[in-house]
N, C-alpha and C positions, 0 to 999 in steps of 0.2 A: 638407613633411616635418616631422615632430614630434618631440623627442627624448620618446623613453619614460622615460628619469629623469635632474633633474637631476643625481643625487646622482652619474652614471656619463658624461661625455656619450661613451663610444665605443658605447655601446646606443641603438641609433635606434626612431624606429619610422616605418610609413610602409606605404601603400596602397599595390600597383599593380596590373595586368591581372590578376594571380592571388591577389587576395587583399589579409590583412596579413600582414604579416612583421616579424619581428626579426631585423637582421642585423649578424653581426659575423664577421672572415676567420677560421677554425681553420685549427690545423696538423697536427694528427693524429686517427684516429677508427678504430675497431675494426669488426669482423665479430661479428655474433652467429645464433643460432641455439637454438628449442627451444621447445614448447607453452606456453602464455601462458592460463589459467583455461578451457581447450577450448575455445579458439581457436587455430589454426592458424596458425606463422610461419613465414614460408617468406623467403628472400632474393630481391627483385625489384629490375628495373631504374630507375634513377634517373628515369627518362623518365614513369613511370607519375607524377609529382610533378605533370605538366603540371594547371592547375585546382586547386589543393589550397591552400586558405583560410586557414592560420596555418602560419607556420615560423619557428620561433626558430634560432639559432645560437649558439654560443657558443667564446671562448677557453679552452682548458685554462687552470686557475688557473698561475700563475705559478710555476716550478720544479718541475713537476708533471711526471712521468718519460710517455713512451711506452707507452701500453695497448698490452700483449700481444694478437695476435688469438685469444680462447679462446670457443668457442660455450659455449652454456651449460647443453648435456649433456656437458659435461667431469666423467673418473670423478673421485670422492672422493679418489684419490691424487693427479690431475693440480693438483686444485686443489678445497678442502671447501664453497667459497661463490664460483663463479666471477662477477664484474663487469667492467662494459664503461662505455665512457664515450660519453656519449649529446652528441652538438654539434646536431641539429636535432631540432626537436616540430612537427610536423605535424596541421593539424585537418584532414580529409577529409570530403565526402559531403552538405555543405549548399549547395551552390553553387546558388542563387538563391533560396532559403527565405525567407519572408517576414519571419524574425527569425532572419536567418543569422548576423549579430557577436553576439547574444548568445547563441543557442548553442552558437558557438565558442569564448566564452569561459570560456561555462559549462564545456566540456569542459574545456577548459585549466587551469583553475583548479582543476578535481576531483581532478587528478593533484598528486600530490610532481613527482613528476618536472620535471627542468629541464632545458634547454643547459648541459652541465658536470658533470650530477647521474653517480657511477657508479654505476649499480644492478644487480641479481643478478635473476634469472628469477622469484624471488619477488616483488620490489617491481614485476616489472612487471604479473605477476596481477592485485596489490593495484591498480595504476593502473587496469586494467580496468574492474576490480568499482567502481573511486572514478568513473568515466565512467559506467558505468550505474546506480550507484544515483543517480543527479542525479534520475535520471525524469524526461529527456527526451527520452531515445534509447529507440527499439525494437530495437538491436542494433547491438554495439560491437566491434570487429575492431581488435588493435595488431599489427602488422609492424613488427619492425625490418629498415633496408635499408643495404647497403652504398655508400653515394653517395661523390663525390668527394671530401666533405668531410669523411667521417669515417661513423659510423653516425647514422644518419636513424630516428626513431620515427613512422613511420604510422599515425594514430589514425581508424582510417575510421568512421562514425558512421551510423546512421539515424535520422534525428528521428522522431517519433512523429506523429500527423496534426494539424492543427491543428484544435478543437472546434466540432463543429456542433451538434449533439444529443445528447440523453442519454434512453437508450430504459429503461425497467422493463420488464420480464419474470416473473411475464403482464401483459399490458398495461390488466389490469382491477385497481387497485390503492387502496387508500383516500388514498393521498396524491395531490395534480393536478398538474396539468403544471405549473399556473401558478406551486406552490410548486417544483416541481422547476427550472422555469426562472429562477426569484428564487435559488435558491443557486448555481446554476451560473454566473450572469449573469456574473459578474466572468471567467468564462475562457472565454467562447463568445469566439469569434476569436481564439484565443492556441494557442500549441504546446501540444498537452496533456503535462502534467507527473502522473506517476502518484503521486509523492507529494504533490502538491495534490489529486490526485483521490481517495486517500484520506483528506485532511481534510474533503473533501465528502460522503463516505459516511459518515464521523462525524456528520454535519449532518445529512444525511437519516435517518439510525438516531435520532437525538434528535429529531426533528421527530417520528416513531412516538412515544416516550418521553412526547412533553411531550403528546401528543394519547391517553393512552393505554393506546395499542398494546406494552406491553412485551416480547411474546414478538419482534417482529416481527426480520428480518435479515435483512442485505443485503449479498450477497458479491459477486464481480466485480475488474474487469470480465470478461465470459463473453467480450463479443465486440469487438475495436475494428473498424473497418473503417476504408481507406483514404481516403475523403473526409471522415472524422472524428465519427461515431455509435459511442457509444460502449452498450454493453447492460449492464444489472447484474442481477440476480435477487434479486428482493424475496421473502422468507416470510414473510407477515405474524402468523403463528400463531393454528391454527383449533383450536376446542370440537370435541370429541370426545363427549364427554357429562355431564350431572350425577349426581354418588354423594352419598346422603345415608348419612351414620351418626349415629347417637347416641351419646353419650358420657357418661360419669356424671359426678360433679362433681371427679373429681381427672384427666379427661382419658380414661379407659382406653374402650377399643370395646367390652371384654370385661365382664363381672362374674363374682362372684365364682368361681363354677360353671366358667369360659371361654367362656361362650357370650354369642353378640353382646346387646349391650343394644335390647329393644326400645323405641320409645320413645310417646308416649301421644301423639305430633299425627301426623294420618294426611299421608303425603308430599305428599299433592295440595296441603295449607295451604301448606305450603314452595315448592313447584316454581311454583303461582303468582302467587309475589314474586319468582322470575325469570324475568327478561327474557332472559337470555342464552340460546340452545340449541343445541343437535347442528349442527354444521356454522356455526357464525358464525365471525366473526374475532375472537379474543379481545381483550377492552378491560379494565383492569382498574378504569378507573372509574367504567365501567359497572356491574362487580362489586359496588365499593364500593356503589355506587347503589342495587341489589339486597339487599343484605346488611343497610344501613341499613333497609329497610322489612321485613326478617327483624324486628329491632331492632324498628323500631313495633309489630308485634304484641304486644308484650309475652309472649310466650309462651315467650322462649329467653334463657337471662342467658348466652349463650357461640355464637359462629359463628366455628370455625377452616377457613380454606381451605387446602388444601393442592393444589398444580398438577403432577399424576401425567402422564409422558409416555407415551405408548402407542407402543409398540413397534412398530420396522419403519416408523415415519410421521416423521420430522424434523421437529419446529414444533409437534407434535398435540398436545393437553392434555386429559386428563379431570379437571374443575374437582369435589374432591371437597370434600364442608359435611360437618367435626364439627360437629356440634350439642347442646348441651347447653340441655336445657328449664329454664323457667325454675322455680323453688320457688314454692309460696306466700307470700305475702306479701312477696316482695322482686323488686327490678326493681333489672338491671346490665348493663353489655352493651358491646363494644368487640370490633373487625377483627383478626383474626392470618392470616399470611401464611406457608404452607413449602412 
């Protein structure tokens, strides 16, 4: 047996058959009742406790009057913020997890709530929402219960799978496994945590970046499954086609008339200095690549890209070239981006 803090020694703490526990005797505890962030609280019997993996208790503080029993759909006249005094915290639902005390304690710790704390049907929502934004749980259940000892807070929990795989969607995609499985490494065998899992997908979305792939995106996850594969959906962002336009030397497609500028190199010069075409996966330093040897020709003092989405396709781009030819006698040249 261990005392949980010096600074108190009537708060113990200490392992047995059912768990951990914090215990200390109360003398009074209330009844409540009433929807908790749609979740459902219903009053069950003390028995259902049997197997339930943390429970604090606590003494009312000292001079501390008798909780009324008020549920906590009492009208605006009975009472305008009705609160209840909570003597036990209960973690539920991990009992024999491969990393059951820390995500018992994770839960525990997510909450305000305490043994002693009295809180109103709002703070207990808030406790909810503070248990499953951890991003450990796939789904968080609080019941308060009428027990012998007063009201009992039931935090029942579903941890989420622990991490085997991590599957792309389509499975035909420019980044490999091997990188995929070097940033995950660190959480294969671990509870998967959906807000670590979104700073993975930051990882993989800059991995496109720094190789790139700028259009590309990665939303998810689509699918977890129970032995722990998880699915995300890659768009890596495909060419739709190349637009050439010409343009005069202050930028405009039009002159003076409004009618387009035509311009004196025939398209086929341009079209084969890129490499890029109709259906690839957009790169843009690729682009760059292409654009520089626009550049060697000497033939254009100006190449604006502009990256037109095409409607009705998510990810789809028609990669359009202003092109401004070059004058005689002068040579200048540099990449624009809209």
């Amino acid at each position: 047996m261990f005392r949980f803090s010096p600074l108190d020694p009537s708060w113990l703490f200490r392992r047995g058959a059912h768990g951990l526990a914090f215990a200390l005797p109360v003398l009074v505890g209330t009844g409540l009742s009433g929807p908790a962030n749609q979740q459902e609280i219903s009053h069950i019997n003390t028995s259902s406790l049997k197997g339930s993996k943390i429970a604090q208790f606590a003494k009312p503080p000292k001079g501390q009057k008798e909780v009324q029993d008020i549920p906590f759909d009492s009208s605006p006249q009975e009472l305008a913020n009705p609160r209840v005094l909570i003597t036990e915290v209960v973690i539920d639902g991990i009992d024999g997890h491969p990393e059951q005390e820390r995500l018992e304690f994770a839960a525990y710790d997510a909450m305000s709530v305490r043994p002693g704390s009295n809180i109103s049907r709002e703070e207990l929502k808030l406790a909810l929402d503070a248990v499953y934004s951890t991003g450990w749980f796939s789904a968080v259940r609080i019941e308060p219960i009428n027990g012998p000892l007063g009201v009992q807070l039931l935090v029942e929990v579903e941890p989420n799978p622990v991490l085997k795989r991590v599957e792309l969607l389509p499975k035909k995609t420019k980044i490999s496994s091997r990188i995929i499985n070097k940033i995950f490494r660190p959480d294969f065998g671990k509870t998967l945590n959906l807000n670590v899992l979104q700073i993975r997908i930051k990882e993989l979305k800059q991995w496109y970046v720094d190789e790139g792939y700028s259009l590309a995106r990665i939303s998810g996850p689509n699918r977890v499954t129970s032995d722990g594969v998880i699915q995300l959906k890659v768009g890596e962002g495909l060419v739709s086609g190349i637009e050439i336009k010409f343009l005069n030397k202050d930028g405009e497609v039009n002159n003076k008339d409004g009618k387009s500028i035509n311009g004196k190199t025939k398209p086929w010069v341009i079209e084969r200095e890129i490499s890029m075409k109709s259906g690839d996966i957009f790169n843009r330093k690729q682009l760059e690549g292409d654009i520089k040897r626009l550049y060697g020709t000497s033939l254009f003092s100006d190449v604006k890209v502009t990256l037109r989405p095409v409607s009705g396709k998510p990810g789809t781009v028609t990669i359009v070239l202003g092109i401004t030819e070059q004058s005689t006698g002068s040579l200048s040249g540099g990449i624009g981006y809209s």
